[in-house]
C-alpha positions as CSV (number, residue, x, y, z in Angstrom):
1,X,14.4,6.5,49.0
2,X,13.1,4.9,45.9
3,X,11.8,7.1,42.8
4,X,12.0,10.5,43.9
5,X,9.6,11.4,40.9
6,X,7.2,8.7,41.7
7,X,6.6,9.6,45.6
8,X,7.2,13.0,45.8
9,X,5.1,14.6,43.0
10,X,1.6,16.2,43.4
11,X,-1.1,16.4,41.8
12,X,-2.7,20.1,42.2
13,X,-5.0,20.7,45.0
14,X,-8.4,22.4,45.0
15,X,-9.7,22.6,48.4
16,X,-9.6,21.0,52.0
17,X,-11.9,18.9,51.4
18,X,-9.6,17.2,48.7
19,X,-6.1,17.6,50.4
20,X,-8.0,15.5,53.4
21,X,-7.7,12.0,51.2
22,X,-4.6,12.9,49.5
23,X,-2.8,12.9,53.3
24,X,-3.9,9.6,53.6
25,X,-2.5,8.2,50.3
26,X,1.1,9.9,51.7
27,X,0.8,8.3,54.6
28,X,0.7,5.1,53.2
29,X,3.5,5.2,51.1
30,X,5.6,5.6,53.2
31,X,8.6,5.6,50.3
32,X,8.2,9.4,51.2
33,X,9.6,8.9,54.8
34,X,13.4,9.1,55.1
35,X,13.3,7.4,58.4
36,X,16.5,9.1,60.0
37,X,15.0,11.1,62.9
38,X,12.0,13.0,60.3
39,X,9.2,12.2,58.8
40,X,9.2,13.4,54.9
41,X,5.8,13.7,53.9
42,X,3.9,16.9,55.0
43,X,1.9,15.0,57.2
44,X,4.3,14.4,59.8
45,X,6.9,16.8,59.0
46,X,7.8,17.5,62.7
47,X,11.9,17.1,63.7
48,X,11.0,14.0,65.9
49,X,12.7,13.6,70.0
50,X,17.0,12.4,68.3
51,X,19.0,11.3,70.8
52,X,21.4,14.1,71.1
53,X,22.5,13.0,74.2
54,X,25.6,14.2,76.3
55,X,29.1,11.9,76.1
56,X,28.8,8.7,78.4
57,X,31.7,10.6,80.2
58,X,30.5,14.1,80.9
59,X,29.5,13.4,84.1
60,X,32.6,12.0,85.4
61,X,35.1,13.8,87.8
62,X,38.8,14.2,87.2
63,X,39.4,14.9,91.1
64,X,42.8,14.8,91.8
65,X,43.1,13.6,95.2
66,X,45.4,15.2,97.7
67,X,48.2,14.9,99.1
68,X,48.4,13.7,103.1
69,X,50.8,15.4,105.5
70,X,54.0,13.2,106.4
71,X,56.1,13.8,109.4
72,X,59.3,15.2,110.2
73,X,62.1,13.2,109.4
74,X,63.0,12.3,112.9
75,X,59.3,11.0,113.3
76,X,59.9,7.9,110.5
77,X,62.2,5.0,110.2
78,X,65.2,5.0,107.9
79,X,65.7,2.6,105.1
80,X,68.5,1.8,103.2
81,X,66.6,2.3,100.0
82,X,63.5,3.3,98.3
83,X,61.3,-0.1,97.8
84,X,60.0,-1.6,94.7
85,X,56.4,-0.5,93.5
86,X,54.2,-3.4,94.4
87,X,51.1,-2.2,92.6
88,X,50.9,-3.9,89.3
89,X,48.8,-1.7,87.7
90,X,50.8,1.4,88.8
91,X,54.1,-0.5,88.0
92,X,53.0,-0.7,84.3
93,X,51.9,3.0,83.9
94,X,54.8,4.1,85.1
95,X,56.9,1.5,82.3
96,X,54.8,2.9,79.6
97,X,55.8,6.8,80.8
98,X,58.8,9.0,80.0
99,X,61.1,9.3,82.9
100,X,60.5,12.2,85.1
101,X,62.4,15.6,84.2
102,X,62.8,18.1,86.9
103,X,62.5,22.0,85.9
104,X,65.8,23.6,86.7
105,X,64.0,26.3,88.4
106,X,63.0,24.1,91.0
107,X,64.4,24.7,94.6
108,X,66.3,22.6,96.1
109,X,66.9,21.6,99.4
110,X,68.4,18.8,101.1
111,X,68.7,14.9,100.2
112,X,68.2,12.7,102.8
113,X,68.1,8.8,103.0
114,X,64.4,7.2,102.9
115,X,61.9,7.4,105.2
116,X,59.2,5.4,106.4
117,X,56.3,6.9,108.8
118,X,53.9,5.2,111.2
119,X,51.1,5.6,108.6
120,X,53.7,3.5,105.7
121,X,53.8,6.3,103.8
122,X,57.6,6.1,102.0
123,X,59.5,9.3,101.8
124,X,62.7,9.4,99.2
125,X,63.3,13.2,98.5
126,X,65.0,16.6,99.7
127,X,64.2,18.2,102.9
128,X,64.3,22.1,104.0
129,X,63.7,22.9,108.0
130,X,62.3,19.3,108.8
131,X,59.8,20.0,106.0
132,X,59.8,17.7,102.6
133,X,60.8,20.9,100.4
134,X,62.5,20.4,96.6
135,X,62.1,17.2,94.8
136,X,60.9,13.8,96.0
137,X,59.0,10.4,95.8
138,X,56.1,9.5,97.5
139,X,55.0,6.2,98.1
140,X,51.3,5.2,99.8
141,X,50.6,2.0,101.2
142,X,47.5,1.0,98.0
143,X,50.7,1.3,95.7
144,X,49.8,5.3,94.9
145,X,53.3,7.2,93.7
146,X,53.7,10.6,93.6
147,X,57.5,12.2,91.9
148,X,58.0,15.7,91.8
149,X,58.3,19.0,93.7
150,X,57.7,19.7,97.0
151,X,57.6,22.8,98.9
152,X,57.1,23.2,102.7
153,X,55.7,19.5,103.2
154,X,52.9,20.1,100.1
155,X,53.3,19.0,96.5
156,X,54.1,22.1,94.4
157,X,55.3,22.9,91.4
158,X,55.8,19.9,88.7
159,X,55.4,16.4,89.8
160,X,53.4,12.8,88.4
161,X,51.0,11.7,90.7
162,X,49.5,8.0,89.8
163,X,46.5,6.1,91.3
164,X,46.6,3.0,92.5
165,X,43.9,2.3,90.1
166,X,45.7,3.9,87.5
167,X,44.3,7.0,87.0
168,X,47.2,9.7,86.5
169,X,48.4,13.4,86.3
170,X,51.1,15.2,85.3
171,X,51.4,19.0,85.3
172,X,51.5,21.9,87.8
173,X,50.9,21.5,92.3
174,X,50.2,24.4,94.2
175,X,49.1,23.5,97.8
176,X,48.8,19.4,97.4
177,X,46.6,20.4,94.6
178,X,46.6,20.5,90.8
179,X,46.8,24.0,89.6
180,X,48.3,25.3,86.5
181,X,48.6,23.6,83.4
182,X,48.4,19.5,83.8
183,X,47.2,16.1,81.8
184,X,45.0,13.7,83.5
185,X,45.0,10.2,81.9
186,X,42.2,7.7,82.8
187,X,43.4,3.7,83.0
188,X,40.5,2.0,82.1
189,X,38.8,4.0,78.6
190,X,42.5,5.9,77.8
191,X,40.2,9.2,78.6
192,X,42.2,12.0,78.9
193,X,42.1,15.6,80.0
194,X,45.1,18.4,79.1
195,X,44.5,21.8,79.9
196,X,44.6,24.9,83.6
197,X,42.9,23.4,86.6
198,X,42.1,25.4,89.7
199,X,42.2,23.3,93.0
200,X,42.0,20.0,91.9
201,X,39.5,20.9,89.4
202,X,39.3,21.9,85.3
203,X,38.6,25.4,85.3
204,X,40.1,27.8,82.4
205,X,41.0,25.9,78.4
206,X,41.1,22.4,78.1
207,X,40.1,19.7,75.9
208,X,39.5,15.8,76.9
209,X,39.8,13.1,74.4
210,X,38.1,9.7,74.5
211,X,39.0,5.9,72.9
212,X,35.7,5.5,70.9
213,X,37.2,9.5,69.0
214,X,35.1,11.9,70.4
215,X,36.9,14.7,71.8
216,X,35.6,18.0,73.7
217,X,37.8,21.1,73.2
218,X,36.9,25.2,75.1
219,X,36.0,26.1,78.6
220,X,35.3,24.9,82.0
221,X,34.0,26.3,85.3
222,X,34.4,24.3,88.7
223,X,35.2,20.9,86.9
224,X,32.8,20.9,84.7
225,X,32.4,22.4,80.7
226,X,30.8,25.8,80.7
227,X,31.3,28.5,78.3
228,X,31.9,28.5,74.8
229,X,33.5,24.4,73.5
230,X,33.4,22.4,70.5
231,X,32.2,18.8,70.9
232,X,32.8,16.0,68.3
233,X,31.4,12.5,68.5
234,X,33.3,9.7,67.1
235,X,30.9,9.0,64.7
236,X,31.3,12.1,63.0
237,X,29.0,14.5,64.4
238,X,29.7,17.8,65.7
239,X,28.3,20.4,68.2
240,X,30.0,24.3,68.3
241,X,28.6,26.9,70.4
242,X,27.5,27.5,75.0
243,X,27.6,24.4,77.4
244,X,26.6,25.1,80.8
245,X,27.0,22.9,83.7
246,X,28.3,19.9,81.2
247,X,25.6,20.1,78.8
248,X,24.6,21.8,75.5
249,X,22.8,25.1,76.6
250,X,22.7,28.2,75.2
251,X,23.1,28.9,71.5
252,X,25.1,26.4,69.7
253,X,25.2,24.5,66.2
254,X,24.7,21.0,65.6
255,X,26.4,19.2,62.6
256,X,25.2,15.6,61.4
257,X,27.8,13.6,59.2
258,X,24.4,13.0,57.2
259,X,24.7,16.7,55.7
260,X,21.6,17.9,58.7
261,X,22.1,20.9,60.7
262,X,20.5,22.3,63.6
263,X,21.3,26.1,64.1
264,X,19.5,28.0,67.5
265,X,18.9,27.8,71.1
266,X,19.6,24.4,73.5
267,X,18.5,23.8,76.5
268,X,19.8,21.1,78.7
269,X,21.3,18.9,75.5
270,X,18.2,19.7,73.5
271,X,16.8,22.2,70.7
272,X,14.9,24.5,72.9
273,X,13.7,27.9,71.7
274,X,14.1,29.9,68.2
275,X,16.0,27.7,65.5
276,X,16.7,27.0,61.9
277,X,17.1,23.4,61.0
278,X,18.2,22.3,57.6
279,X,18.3,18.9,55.8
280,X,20.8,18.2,52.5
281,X,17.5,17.3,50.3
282,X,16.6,21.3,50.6
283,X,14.3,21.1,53.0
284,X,14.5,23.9,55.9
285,X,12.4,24.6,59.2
286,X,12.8,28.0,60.7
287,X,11.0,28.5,64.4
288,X,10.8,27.4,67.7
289,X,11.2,24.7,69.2
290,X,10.8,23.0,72.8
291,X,12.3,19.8,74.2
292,X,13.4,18.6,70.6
293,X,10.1,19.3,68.9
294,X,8.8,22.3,67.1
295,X,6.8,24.5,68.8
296,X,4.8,27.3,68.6
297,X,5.2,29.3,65.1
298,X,7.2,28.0,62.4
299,X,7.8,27.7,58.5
300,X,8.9,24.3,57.2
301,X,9.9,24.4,53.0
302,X,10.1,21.6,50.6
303,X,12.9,22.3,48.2
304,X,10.5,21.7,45.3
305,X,8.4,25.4,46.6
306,X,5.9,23.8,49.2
307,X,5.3,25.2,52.5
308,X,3.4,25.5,55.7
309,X,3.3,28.0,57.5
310,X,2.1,28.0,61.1
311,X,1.5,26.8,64.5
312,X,2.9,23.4,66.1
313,X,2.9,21.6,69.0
314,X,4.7,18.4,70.1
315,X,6.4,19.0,66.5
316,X,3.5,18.2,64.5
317,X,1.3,21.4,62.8
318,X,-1.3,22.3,66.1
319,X,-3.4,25.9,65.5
320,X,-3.6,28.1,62.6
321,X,-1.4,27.4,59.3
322,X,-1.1,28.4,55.7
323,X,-0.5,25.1,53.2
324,X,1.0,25.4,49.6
325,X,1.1,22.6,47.5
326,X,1.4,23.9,44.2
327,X,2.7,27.2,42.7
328,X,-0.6,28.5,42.5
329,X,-2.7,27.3,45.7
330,X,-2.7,28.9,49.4
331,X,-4.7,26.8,51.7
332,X,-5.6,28.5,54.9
333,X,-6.4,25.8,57.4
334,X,-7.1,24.5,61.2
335,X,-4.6,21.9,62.2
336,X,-5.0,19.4,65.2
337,X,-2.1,17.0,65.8
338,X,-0.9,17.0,62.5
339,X,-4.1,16.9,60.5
340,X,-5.9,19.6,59.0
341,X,-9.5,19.2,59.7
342,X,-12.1,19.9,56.8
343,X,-15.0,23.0,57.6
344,X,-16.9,20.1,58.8
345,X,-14.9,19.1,61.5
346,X,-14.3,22.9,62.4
347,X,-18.2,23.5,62.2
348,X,-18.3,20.2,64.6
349,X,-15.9,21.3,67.2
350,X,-17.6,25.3,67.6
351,X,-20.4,23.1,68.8
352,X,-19.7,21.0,70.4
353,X,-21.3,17.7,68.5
């Protein structure tokens, strides 16, 4: 930042006319410009288009695929025992987890030999009325396995369920289906989900984890976060407050581990409408906003007593504003893109010339 003393102090100011050259002098040095997202000099004060972008993994599904119907017993082959996993990748997913417990309020039904349908699906498990019904395995032909509870031919109650590809989920089964409380663990990034789904989807509390730290924690709707959620990037940054259809919306709070904060309304993962934004220097910005940018009326303060107070557009000073510079000196002014024009250039443009 260099000397603070050097760049940042001003000389008073008399009139427009004089302010016009001293903006020039600020824009050249550019000492004055903390470079992290905003400008510093009064110039271009305007909270430039950040990145605050949603995680690289918002918009991926946690689908749990269903279950497929097996036959009867007396529709399959018998075998003597229950086969080896040949899937690699499921074989060492299944090493790495606890073995399976089953709840003691499970019902039971019958144990029968394994079976083997026309489709290869592999059947090791209980049976009730020629329907799988109590616990079981469940082995598919790509290598998926499924352990758990069964009741009349669907998954139900607590069971594992692992991809071929890796992918898997422990918790609750209503109807083939993941319902209740569960844990879906992705293979390839070690992204996780734990928390209620609803039909095969997050619906209810939950909170997903990623490798790279960041971690989302509050509500979801249909699959997808909605409601009220805190979201923390791994590089220390830290959103609280509405998402809505996987994205910031609504009115939320936006922590920077630099000491910034952005306090207001979001729309689609950006400041959009009335907001306060506040930088650790003592600078402040209270006003609106649209698409990241400041917009419409707003008051921006230096923490040394300057201010403008005005109009913007596009996050630079546009319309009508009031500019202090001193304790002593009010400047009422005409701004256009982010410079104030002299009673020259205002005399020019009511003309026409």
């Amino acid at each position: 930042m260099g000397n603070g003393s050097t760049c940042c102090s001003h000389p008073p100011i008399q009139n427009k006319e004089a302010l016009i050259p001293y903006q020039k002098n600020m824009l050249v040095n550019e000492e004055c410009d903390v470079r992290e997202w905003e400008a510093d000099d009064f110039v271009k004060i305007g909270v430039q288009s950040h990145p605050v972008k949603e995680h690289k993994l918002f918009e991926q599904p946690s689908a749990i695929r269903r279950m497929e119907s097996i036959e009867a017993p007396k529709l399959g082959e018998r075998l003597e025992e229950f086969p080896e996993i040949d899937n690699q990748i499921v074989r060492t997913v299944l090493s790495q987890l606890p073995q399976i417990v089953i709840p003691v309020e499970m019902e039971r039904g019958e144990e029968n030999p394994p079976i083997k349908f026309e489709n290869n699906f592999i059947y090791h498990g209980e049976w009730k009325d020629s329907q799988k019904h109590g616990y079981g395995k469940l082995l598919w032909p790509d290598g998926s396995y499924y352990e758990g509870g069964f009741v009349n031919n669907e998954a139900s109650g607590f069971g594992r369920l692992i991809h071929s590809f890796g992918d898997y989920y422990e918790g609750s089964w209503k109807h083939d289906q993941a319902n209740g409380y569960g844990k879906y663990h992705r293979y390839r990034n070690q992204a996780t989900y734990e928390g209620n789904w609803v039909n095969d989807k997050q619906q209810g509390q939950g909170k997903e984890t990623w490798q790279d730290g960041s971690s989302y924690e509050g509500e979801y709707l249909n699959g997808k976060k909605q409601g009220r959620g805190i979201f923390k990037w791994g590089n220390g940054n830290m959103y609280i407050g509405d998402f809505k259809n996987n994205k910031m919306d609504g009115h939320g709070v936006y922590y920077w581990k630099s000491g910034k904060v952005y306090e207001g309304e979001w729309k689609e993962n950006r400041m959009d409408g009335e907001g306060s934004f506040n930088w650790p220097d003592g600078r402040k910005y209270k006003g609106g906003y649209k698409n990241d940018l400041k917009e419409g009326y707003g008051i921006f303060e230096w923490s040394d007593g300057r201010y403008y107070k005005g109009e913007w557009k596009q996050g630079k000073q546009h319309g009508k504003g009031v500019l202090r510079m001193d304790q002593t000196k009010e400047i009422t002014a005409e701004w256009v893109n982010g410079k104030m024009l002299t009673d020259k250039q205002i005399e020019q443009q009511a003309t026409g010339s």
